[in-house]
N, CA, C and O atoms as a GROMACS GRO file, in nm:
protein
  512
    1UNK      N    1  -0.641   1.365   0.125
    1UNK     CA    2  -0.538   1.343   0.224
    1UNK      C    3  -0.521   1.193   0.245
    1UNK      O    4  -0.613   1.112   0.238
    2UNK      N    5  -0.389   1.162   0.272
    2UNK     CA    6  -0.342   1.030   0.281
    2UNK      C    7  -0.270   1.003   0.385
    2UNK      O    8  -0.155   1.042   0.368
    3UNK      N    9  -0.294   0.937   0.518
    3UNK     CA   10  -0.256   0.910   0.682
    3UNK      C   11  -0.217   0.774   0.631
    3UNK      O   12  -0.272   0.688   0.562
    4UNK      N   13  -0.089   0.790   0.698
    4UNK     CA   14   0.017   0.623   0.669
    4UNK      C   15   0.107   0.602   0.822
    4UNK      O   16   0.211   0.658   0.854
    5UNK      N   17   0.033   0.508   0.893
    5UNK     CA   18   0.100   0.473   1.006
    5UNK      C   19   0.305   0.391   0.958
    5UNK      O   20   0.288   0.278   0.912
    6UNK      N   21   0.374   0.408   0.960
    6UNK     CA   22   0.498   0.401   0.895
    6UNK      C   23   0.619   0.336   1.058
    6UNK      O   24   0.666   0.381   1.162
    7UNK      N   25   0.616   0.236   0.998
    7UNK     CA   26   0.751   0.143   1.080
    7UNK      C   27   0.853   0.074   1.054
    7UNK      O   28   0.837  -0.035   0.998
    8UNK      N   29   0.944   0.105   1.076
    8UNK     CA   30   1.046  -0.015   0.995
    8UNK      C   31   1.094  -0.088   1.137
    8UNK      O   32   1.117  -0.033   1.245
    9UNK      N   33   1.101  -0.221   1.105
    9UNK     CA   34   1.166  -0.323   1.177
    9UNK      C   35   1.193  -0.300   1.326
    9UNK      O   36   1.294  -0.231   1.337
   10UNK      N   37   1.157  -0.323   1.411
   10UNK     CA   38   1.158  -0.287   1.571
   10UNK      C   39   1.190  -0.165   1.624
   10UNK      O   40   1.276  -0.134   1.708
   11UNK      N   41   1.090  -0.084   1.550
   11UNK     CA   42   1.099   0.042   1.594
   11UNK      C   43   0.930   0.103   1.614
   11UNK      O   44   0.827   0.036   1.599
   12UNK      N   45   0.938   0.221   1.646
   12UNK     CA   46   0.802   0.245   1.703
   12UNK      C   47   0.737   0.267   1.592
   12UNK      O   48   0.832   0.255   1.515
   13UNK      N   49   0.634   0.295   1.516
   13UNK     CA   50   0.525   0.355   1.432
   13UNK      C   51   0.553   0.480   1.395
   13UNK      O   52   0.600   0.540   1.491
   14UNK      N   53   0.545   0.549   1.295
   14UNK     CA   54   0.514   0.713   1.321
   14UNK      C   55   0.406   0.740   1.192
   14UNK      O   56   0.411   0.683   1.083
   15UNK      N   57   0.324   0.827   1.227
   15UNK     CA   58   0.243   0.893   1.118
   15UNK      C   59   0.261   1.021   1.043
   15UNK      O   60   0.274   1.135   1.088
   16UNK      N   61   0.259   0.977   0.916
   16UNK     CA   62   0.267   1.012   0.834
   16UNK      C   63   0.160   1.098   0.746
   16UNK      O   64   0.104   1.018   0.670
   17UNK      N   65   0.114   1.220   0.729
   17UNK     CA   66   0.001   1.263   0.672
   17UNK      C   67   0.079   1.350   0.485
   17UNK      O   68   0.175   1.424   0.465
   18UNK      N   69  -0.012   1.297   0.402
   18UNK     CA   70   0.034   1.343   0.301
   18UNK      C   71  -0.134   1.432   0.221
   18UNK      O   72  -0.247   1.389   0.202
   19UNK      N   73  -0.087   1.530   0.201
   19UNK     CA   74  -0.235   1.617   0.135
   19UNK      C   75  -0.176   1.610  -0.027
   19UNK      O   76  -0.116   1.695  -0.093
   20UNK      N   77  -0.217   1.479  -0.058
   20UNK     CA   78  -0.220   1.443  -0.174
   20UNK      C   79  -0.308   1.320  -0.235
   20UNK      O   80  -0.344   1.234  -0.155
   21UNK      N   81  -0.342   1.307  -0.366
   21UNK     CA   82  -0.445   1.204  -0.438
   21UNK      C   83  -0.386   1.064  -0.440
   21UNK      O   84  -0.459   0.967  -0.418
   22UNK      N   85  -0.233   1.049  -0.472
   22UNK     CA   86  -0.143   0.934  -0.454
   22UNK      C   87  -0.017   0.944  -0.392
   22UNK      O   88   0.058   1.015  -0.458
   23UNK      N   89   0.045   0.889  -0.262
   23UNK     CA   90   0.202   0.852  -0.219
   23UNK      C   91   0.237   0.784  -0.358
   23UNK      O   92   0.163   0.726  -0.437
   24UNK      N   93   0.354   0.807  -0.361
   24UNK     CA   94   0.486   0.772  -0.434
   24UNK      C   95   0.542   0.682  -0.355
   24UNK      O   96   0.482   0.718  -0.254
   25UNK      N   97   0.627   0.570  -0.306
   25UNK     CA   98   0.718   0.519  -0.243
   25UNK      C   99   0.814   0.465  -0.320
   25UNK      O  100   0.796   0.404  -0.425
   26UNK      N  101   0.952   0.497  -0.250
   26UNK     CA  102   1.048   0.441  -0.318
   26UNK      C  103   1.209   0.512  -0.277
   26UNK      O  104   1.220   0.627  -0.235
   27UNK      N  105   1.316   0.426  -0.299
   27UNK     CA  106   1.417   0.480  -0.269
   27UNK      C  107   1.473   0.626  -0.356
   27UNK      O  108   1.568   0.682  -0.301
   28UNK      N  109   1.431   0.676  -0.459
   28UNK     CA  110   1.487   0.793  -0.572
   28UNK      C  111   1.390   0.914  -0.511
   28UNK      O  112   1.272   0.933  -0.480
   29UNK      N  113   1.503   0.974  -0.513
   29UNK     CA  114   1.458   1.164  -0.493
   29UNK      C  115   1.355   1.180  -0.533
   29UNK      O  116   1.337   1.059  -0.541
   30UNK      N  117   1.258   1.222  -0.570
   30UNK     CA  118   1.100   1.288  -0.562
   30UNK      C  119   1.040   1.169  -0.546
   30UNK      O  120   0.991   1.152  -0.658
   31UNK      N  121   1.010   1.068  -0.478
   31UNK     CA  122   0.930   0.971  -0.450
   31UNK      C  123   0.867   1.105  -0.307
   31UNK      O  124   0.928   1.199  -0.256
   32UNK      N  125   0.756   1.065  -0.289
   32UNK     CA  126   0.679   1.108  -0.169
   32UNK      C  127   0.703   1.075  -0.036
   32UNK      O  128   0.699   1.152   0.060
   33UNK      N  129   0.731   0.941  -0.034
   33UNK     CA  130   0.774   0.878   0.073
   33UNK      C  131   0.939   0.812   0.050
   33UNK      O  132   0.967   0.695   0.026
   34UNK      N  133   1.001   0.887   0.061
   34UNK     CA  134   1.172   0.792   0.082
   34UNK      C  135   1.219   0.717   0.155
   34UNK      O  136   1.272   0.755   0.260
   35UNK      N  137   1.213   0.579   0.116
   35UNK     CA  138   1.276   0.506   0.223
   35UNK      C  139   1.417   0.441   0.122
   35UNK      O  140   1.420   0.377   0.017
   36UNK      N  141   1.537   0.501   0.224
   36UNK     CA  142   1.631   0.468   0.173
   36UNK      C  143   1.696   0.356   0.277
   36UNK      O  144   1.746   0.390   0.384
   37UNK      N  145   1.690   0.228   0.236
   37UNK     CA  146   1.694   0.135   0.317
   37UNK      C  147   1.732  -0.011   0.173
   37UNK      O  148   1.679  -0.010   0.062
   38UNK      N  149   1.832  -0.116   0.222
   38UNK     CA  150   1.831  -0.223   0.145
   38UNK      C  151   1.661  -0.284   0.110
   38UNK      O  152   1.579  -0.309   0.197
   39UNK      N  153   1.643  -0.294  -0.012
   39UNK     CA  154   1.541  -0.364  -0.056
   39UNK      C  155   1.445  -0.316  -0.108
   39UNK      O  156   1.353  -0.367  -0.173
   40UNK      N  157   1.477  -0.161  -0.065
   40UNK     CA  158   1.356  -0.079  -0.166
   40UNK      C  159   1.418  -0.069  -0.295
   40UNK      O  160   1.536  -0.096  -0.313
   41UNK      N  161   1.351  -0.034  -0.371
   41UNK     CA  162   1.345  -0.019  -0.538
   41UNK      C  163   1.322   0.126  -0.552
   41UNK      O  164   1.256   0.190  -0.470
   42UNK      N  165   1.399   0.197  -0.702
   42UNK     CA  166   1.415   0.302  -0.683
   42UNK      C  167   1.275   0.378  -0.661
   42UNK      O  168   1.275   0.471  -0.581
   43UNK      N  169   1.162   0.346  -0.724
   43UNK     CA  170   1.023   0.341  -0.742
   43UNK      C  171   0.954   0.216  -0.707
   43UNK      O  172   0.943   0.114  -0.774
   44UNK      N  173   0.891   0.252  -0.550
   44UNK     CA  174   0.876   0.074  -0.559
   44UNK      C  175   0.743   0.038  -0.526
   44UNK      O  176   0.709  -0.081  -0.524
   45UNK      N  177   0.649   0.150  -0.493
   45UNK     CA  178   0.474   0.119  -0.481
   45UNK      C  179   0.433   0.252  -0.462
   45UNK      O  180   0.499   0.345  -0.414
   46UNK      N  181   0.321   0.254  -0.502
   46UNK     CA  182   0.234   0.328  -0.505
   46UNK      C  183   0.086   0.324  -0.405
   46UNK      O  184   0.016   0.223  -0.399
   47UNK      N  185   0.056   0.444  -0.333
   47UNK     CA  186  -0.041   0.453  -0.259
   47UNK      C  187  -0.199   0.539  -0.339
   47UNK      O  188  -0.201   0.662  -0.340
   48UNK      N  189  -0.280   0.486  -0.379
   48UNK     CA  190  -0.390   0.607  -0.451
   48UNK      C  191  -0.504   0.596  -0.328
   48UNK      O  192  -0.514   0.515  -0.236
   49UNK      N  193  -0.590   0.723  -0.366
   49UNK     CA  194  -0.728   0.758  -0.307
   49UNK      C  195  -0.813   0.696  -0.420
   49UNK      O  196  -0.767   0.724  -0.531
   50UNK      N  197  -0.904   0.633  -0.424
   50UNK     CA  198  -0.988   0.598  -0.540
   50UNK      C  199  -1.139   0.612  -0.455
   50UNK      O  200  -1.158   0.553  -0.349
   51UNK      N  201  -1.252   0.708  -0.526
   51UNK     CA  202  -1.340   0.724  -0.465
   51UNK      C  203  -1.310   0.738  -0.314
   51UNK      O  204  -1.210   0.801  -0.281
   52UNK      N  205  -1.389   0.683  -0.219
   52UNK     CA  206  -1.365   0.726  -0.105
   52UNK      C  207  -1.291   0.583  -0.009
   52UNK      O  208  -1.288   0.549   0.109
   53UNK      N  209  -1.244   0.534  -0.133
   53UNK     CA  210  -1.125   0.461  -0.036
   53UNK      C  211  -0.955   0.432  -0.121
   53UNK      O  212  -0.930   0.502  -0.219
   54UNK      N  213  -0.870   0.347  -0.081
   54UNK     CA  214  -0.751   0.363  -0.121
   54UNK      C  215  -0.695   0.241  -0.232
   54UNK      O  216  -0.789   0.169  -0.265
   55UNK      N  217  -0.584   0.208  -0.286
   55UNK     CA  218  -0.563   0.113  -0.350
   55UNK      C  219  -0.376   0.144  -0.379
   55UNK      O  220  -0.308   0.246  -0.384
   56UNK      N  221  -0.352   0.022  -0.389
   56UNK     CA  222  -0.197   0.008  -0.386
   56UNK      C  223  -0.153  -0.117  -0.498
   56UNK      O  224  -0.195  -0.229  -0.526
   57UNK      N  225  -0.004   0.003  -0.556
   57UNK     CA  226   0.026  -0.053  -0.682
   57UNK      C  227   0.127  -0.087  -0.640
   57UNK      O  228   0.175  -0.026  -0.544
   58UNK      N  229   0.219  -0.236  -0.717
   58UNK     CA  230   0.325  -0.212  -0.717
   58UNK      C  231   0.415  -0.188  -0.846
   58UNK      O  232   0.396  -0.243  -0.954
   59UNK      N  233   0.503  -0.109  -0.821
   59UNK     CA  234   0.549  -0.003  -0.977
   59UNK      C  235   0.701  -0.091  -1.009
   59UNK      O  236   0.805  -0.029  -1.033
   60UNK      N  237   0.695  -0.247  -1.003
   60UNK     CA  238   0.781  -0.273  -1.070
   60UNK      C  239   0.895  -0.326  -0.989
   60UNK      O  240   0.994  -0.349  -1.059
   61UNK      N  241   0.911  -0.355  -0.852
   61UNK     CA  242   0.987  -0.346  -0.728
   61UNK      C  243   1.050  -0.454  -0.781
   61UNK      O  244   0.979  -0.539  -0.834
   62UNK      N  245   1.241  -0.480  -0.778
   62UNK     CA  246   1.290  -0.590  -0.736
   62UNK      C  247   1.231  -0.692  -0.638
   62UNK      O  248   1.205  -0.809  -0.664
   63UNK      N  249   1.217  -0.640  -0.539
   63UNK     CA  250   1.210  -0.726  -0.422
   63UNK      C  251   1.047  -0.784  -0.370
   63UNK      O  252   1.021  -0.892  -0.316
   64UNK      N  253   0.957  -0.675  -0.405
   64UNK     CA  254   0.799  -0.673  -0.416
   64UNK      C  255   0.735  -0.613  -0.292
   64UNK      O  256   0.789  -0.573  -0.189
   65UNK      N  257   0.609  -0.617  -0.325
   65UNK     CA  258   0.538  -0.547  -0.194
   65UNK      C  259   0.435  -0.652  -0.163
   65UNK      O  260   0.390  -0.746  -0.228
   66UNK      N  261   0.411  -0.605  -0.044
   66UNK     CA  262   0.278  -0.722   0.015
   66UNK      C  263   0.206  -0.681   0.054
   66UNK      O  264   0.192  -0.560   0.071
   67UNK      N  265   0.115  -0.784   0.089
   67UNK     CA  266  -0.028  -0.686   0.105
   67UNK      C  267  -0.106  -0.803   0.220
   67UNK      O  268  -0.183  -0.888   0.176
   68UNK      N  269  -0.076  -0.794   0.363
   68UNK     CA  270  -0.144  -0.916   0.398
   68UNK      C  271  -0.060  -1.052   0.389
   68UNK      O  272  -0.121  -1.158   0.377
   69UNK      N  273   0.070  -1.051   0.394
   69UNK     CA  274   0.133  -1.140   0.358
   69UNK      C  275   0.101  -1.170   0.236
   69UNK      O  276   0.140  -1.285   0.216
   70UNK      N  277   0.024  -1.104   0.092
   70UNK     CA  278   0.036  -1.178  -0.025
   70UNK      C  279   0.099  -1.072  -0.132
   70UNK      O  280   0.072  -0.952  -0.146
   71UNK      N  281   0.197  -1.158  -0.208
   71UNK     CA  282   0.280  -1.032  -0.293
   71UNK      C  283   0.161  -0.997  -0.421
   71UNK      O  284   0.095  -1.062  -0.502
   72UNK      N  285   0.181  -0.860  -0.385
   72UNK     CA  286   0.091  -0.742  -0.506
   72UNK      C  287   0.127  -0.754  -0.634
   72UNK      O  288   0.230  -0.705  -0.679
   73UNK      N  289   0.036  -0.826  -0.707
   73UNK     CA  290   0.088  -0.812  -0.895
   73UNK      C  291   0.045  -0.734  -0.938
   73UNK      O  292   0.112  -0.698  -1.035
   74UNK      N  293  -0.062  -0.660  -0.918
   74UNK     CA  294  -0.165  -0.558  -0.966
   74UNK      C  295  -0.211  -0.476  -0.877
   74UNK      O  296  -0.178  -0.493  -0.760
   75UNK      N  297  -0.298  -0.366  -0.914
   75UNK     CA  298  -0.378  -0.301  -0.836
   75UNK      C  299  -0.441  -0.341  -0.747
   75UNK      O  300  -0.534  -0.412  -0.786
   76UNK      N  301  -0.431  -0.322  -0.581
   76UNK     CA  302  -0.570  -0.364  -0.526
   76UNK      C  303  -0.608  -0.273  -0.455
   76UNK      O  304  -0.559  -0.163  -0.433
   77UNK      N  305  -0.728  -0.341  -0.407
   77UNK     CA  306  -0.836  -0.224  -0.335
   77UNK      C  307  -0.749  -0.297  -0.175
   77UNK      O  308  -0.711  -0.413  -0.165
   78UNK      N  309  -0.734  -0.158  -0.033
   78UNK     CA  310  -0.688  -0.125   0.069
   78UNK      C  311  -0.819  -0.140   0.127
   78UNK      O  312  -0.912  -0.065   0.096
   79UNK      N  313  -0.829  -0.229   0.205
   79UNK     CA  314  -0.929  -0.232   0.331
   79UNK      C  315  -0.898  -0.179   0.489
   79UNK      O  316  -0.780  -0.186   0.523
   80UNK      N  317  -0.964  -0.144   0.555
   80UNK     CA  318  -0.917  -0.107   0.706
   80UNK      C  319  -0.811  -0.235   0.801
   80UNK      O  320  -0.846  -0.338   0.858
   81UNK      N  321  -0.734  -0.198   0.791
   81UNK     CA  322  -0.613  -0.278   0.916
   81UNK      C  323  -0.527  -0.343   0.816
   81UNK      O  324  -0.422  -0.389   0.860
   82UNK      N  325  -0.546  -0.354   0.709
   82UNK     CA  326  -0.430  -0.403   0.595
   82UNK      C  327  -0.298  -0.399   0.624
   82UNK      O  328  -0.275  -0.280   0.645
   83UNK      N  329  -0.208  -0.454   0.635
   83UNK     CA  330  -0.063  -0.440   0.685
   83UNK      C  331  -0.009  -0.434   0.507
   83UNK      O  332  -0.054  -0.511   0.422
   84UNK      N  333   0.069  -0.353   0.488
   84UNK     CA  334   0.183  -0.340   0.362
   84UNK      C  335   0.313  -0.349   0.426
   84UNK      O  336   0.359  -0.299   0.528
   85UNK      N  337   0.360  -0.431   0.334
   85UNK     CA  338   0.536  -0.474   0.371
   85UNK      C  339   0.590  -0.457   0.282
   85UNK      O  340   0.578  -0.530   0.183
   86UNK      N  341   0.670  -0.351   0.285
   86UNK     CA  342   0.827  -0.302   0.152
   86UNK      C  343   0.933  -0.336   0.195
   86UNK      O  344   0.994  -0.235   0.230
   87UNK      N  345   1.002  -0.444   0.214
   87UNK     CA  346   1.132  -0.465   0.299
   87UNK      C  347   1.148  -0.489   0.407
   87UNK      O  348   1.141  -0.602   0.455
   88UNK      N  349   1.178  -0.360   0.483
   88UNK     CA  350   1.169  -0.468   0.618
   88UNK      C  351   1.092  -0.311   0.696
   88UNK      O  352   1.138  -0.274   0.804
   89UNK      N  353   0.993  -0.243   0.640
   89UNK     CA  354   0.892  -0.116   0.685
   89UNK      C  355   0.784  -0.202   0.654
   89UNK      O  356   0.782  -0.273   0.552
   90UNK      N  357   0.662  -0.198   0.767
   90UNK     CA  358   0.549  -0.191   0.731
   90UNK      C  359   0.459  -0.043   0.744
   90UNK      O  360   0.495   0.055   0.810
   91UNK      N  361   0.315  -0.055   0.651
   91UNK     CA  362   0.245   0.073   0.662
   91UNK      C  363   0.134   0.028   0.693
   91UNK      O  364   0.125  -0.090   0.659
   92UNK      N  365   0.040   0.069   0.745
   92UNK     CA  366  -0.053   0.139   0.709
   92UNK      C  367  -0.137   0.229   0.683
   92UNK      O  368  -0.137   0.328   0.757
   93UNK      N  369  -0.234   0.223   0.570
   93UNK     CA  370  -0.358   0.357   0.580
   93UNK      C  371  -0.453   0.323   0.663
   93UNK      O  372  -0.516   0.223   0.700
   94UNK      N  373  -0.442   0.477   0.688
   94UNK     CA  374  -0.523   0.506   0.779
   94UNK      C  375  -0.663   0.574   0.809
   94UNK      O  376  -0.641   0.686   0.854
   95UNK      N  377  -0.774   0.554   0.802
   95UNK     CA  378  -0.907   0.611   0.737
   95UNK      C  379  -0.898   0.772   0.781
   95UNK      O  380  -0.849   0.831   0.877
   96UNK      N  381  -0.950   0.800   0.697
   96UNK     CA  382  -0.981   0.952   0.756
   96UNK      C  383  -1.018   0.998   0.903
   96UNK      O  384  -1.063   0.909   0.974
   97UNK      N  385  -1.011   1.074   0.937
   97UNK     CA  386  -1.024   1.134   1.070
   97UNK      C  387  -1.191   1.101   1.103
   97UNK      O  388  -1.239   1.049   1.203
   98UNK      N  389  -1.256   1.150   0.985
   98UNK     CA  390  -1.400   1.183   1.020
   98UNK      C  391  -1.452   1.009   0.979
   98UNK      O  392  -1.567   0.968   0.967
   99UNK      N  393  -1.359   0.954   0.968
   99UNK     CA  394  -1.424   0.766   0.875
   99UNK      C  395  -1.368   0.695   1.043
   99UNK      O  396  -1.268   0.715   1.110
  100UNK      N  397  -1.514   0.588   1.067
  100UNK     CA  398  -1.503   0.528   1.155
  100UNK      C  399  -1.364   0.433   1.145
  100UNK      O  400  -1.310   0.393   1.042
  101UNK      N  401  -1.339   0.420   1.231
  101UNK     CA  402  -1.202   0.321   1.188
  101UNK      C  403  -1.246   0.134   1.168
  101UNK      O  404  -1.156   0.054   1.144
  102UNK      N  405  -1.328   0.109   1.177
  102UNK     CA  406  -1.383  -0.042   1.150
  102UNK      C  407  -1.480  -0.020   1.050
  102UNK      O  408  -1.565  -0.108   1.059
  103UNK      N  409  -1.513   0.079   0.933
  103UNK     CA  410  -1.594   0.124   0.809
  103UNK      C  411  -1.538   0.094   0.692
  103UNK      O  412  -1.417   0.114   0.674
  104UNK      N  413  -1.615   0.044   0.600
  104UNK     CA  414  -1.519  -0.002   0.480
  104UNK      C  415  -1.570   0.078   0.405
  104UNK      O  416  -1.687   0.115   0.400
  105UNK      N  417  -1.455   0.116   0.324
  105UNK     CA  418  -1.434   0.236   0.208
  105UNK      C  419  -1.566   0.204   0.095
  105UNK      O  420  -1.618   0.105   0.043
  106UNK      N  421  -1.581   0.332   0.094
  106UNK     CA  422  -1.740   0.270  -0.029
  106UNK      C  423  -1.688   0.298  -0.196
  106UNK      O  424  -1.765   0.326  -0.288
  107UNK      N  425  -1.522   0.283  -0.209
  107UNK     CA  426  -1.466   0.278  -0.311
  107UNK      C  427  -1.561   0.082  -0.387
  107UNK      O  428  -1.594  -0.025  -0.335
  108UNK      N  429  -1.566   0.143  -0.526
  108UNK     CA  430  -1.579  -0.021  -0.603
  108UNK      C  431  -1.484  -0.075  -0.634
  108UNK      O  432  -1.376  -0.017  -0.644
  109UNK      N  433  -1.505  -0.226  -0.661
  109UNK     CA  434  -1.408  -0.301  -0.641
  109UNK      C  435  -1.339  -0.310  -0.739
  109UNK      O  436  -1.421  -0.305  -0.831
  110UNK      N  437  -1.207  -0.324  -0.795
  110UNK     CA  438  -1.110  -0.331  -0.878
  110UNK      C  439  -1.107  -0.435  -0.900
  110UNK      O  440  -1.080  -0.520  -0.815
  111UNK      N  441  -1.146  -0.467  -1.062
  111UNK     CA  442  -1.107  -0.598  -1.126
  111UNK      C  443  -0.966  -0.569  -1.202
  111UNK      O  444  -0.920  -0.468  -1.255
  112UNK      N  445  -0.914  -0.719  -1.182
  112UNK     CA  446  -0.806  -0.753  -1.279
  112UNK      C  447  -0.819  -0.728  -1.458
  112UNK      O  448  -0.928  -0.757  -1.506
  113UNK      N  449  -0.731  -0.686  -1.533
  113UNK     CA  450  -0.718  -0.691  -1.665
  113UNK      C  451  -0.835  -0.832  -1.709
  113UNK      O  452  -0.929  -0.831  -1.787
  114UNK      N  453  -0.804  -0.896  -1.659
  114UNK     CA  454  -0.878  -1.011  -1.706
  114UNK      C  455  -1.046  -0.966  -1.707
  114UNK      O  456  -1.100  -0.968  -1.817
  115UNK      N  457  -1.113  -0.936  -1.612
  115UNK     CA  458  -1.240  -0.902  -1.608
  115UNK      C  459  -1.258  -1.036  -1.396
  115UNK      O  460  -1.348  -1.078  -1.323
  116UNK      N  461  -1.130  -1.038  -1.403
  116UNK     CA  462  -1.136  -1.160  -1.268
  116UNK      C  463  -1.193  -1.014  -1.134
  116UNK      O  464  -1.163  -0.895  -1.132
  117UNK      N  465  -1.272  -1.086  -1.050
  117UNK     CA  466  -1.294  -1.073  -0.910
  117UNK      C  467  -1.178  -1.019  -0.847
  117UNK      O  468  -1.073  -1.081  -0.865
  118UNK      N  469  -1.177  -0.919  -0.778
  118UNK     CA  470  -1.095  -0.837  -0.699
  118UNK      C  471  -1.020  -0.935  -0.583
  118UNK      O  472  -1.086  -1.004  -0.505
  119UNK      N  473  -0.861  -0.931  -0.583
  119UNK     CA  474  -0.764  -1.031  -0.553
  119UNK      C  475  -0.704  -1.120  -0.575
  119UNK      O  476  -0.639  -1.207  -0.515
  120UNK      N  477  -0.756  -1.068  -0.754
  120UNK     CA  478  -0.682  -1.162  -0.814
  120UNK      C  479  -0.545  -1.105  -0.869
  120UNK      O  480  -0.490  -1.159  -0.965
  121UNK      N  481  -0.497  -1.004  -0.811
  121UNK     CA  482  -0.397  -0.941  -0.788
  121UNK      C  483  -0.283  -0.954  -0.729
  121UNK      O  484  -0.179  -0.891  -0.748
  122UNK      N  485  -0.311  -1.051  -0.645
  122UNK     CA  486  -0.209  -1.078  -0.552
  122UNK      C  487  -0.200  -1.227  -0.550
  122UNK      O  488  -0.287  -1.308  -0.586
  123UNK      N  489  -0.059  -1.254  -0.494
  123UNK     CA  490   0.000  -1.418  -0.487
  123UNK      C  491   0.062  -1.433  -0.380
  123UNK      O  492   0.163  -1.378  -0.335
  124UNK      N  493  -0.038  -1.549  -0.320
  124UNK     CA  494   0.048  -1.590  -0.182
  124UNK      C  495   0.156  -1.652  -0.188
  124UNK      O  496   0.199  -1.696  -0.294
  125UNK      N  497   0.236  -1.667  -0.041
  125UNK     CA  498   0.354  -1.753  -0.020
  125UNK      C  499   0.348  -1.858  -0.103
  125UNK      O  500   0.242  -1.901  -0.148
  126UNK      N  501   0.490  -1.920  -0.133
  126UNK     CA  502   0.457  -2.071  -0.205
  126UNK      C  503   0.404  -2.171  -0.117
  126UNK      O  504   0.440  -2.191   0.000
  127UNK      N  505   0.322  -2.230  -0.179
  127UNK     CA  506   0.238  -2.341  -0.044
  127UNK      C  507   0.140  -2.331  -0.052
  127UNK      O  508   0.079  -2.434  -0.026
  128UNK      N  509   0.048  -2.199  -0.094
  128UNK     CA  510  -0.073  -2.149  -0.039
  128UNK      C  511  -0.122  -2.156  -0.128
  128UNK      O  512  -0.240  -2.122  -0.135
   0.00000   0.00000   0.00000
């Protein structure tokens, strides 16, 4: 199961529960999560369960996804309070019911293609 706190732009939160191994997101018909809104991509990220924690792809997005304010090139590993930004929705996951909510997932860490240290996935703002 996959709990996704779900907001777009000055509006309230709502949760989201999906009894599935990976969300889909994206603007095209069988995505899991549809957000039909300027800036999504027809397929535009991906949510997985990996071991007993989560990880988020992005599948190619015009516009990109973030993770923490840093745009997602690759796979990464989802820690507790992570903010994701697709446009102008943020998400988050949400630990399991029975998972303390300040517990970090005892998923291992995802290296890059390269054999690089986990975060090397992502690229901050220019500047940074």
């Amino acid at each position: 199961m996959i709990r996704i706190s779900l907001s777009e732009e000055g509006k309230p939160p709502r949760l989201m529960t999906f009894e599935l191994p990976a969300v889909s997101i994206g603007r095209r018909e069988g995505n899991d999560l549809r957000l039909q809104t300027a800036g999504i991509s027809s397929n535009h990220c991906k949510i997985s369960r990996v071991g007993n924690g989560f990880q988020l792809e992005d599948l190619g997005s015009t516009n990109g996804t973030y993770l923490n304010r840093r745009k997602v090139l690759q796979a990464v590993p989802l820690q507790p309070g992570d903010e994701i930004v697709v446009a102008r929705w943020t998400l988050r996951v949400l630990p399991d019911e029975g998972q303390q909510a300040g517990a970090r997932p005892l998923a291992q860490p995802i290296v890059n293609a390269a054999g690089g240290p986990p975060g090397m996935g992502m690229q901050g703002p220019p500047g940074m």
